[in-house]
N, C-alpha and C positions, 0 to 999 in steps of 0.2 A: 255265892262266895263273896268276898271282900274284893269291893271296886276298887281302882286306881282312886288314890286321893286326892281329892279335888286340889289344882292352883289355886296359887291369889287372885289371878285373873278370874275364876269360874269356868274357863272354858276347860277342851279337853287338856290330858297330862301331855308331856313332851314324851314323842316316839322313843321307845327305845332303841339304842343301836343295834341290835338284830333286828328289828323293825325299817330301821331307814336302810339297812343291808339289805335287807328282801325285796324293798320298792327300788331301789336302785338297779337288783339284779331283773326285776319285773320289765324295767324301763329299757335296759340295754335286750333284751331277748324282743321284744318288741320293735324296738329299732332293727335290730336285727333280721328279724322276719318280715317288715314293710316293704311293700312293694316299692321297687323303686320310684324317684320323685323323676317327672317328666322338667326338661329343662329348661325355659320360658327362652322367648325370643333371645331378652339380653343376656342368656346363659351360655347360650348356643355359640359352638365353639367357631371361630372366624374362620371362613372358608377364605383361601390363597386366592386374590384374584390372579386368574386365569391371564397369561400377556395376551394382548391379539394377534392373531399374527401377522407375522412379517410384511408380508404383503399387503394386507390393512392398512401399516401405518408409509406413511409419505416417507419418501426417503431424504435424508437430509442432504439442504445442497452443500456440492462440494465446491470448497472454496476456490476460485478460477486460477489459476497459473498465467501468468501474464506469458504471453505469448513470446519476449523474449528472453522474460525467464527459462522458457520452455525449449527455446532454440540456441541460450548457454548450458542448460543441461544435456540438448542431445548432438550438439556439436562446439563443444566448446573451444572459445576463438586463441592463440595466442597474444592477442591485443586486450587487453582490458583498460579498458575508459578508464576509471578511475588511474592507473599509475601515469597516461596519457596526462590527464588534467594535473597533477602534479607536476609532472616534467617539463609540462607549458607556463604552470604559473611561478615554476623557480627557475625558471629560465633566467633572470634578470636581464633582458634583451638579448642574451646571445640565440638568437630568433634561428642562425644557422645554425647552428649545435643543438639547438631543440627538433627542426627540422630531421635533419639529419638522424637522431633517435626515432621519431616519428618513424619515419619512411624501413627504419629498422624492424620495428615491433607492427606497423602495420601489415594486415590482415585481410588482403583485397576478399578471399572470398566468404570472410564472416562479417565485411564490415564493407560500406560504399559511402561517396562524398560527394554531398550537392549543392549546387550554385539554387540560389534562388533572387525572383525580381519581381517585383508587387509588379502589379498588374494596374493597377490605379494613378501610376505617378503623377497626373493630371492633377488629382485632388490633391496634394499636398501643397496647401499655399502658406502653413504657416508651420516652422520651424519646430515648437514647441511639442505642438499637437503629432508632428511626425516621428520625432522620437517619442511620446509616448505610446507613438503603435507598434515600434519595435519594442518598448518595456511591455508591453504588456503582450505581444508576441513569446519573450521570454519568460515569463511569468506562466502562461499557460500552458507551456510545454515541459514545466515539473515534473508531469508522470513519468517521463521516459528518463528521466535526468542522468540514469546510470548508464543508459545506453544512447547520450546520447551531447554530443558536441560544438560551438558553432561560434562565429562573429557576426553582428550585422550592424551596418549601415546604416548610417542617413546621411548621402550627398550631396553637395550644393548650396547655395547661400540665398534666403528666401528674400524674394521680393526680384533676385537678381537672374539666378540661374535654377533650372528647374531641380526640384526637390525631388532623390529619388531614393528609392530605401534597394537593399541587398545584401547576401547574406552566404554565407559558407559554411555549411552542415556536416559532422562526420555524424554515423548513422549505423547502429549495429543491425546486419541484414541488406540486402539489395533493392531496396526502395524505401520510399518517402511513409508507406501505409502505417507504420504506429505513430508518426505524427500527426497525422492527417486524423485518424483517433483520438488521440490526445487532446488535439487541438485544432478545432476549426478556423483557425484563422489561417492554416496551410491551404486552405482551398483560394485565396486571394492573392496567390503569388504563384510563379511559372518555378519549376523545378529544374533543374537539368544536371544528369548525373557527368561527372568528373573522371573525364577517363585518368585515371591515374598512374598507366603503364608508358607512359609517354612523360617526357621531360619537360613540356608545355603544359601539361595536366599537375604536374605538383609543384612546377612554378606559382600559377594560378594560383593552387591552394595555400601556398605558401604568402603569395601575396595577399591575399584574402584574411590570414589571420596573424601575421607579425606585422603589425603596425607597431608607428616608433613610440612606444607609451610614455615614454622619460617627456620626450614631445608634446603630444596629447596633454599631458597632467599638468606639464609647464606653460601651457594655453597655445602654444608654439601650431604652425600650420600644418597639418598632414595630409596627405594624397590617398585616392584609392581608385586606381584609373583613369588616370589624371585629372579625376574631380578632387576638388574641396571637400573634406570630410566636416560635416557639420556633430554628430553624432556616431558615436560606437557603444555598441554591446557586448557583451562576453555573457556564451551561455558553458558556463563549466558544472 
């Protein structure tokens, strides 16, 4: 019979559309019946990593509770430092009426009061150098700073009378131990607690930290046991 007529090209004619129908419907029934394709490594669907367990991993440390953070949460004092140190430093020298609040809001059993005396006094021969041991006494007892109070000393007039340092601590808890942490330089000085249930005992304290500052500032002379004050600090 009569062939399909040749193209311009020469080659064969262009399929007809039942024709590209048939090879389409060929190609999808093929597909259709091929064995599934196996799924190469990077196909392969992400396995969940597995956690380890618990017990595996380190446990995280817990953050430390300062110890007297720990002893205002489980016995919390009716004294608190901080309203203390404001009522001392707007006192404007009414040093009795500051007292007098003190001794109000003090807390003998959440809170205690120590004398302290370098132990060295020998080595202080020059004026300067003596109070910078009490700055820097103060300086390193920042950690506790919330709980923690004082004045000190440095008495005497160098070259004349001997150089001695001293100091008056309030102190939340009944001993000296989180300074002495804080700050090693508590190990160079004699402590001694302040009975403070006696009339001689918050005398003392009182003496220890109302010096006459209008005094002081004005260059003027002030006592501290009937020494010459060369030097004061204030740890508020």
């Amino acid at each position: 019979g009569k062939g399909n007529a040749p193209t311009k090209g020469g080659g064969k004619g262009k399929p007809s559309p039942e024709e590209i129908a048939r090879l389409k419907a060929e190609a999808a029934e093929r597909k259709k019946n091929a064995p599934p394709k196996e799924k190469g490594p990077a196909e392969q669907p992400k396995k969940k990593k597995d956690k380890a367990p618990a017990a595996d991993e380190p446990p995280k440390p817990k953050k430390e509770v300062h110890p007297l953070k720990a002893l205002d949460d489980s016995a919390p004092s009716t004294l608190v430092g901080d309203v203390w140190k404001k009522v001392y430093s707007n006192c404007k020298g009414d040093y009795e009426g500051c007292m007098k609040q003190f001794w109000e809001m003090y807390d003998a059993e959440g809170w205690s009061i120590h004398t302290c005396r370098f132990k060295y006094n020998e080595e202080n021969t020059q004026a300067f150098m003596t109070a910078n041991a009490t700055g820097g006494f103060v300086q390193r007892s920042g950690e506790i700073r919330k709980w923690l109070f004082g004045v000190m000393y440095v008495t005497g007039t160098e070259g004349t009378t001997p150089l001695e340092i001293s100091g008056c601590y309030l102190i939340r808890g009944q001993d000296m131990e989180p300074l002495q942490v804080a700050n090693d330089d508590t190990a160079v000085y004699y402590w001694n607690k302040v009975d403070t249930s006696t009339p001689e005992g918050k005398a003392h304290v009182a003496h220890m930290w109302c010096y006459d500052v209008d005094k002081w500032n004005n260059g003027e002379p002030i006592y501290l046991e009937g020494k010459l004050v060369n030097d004061v600090k204030q740890f508020k």
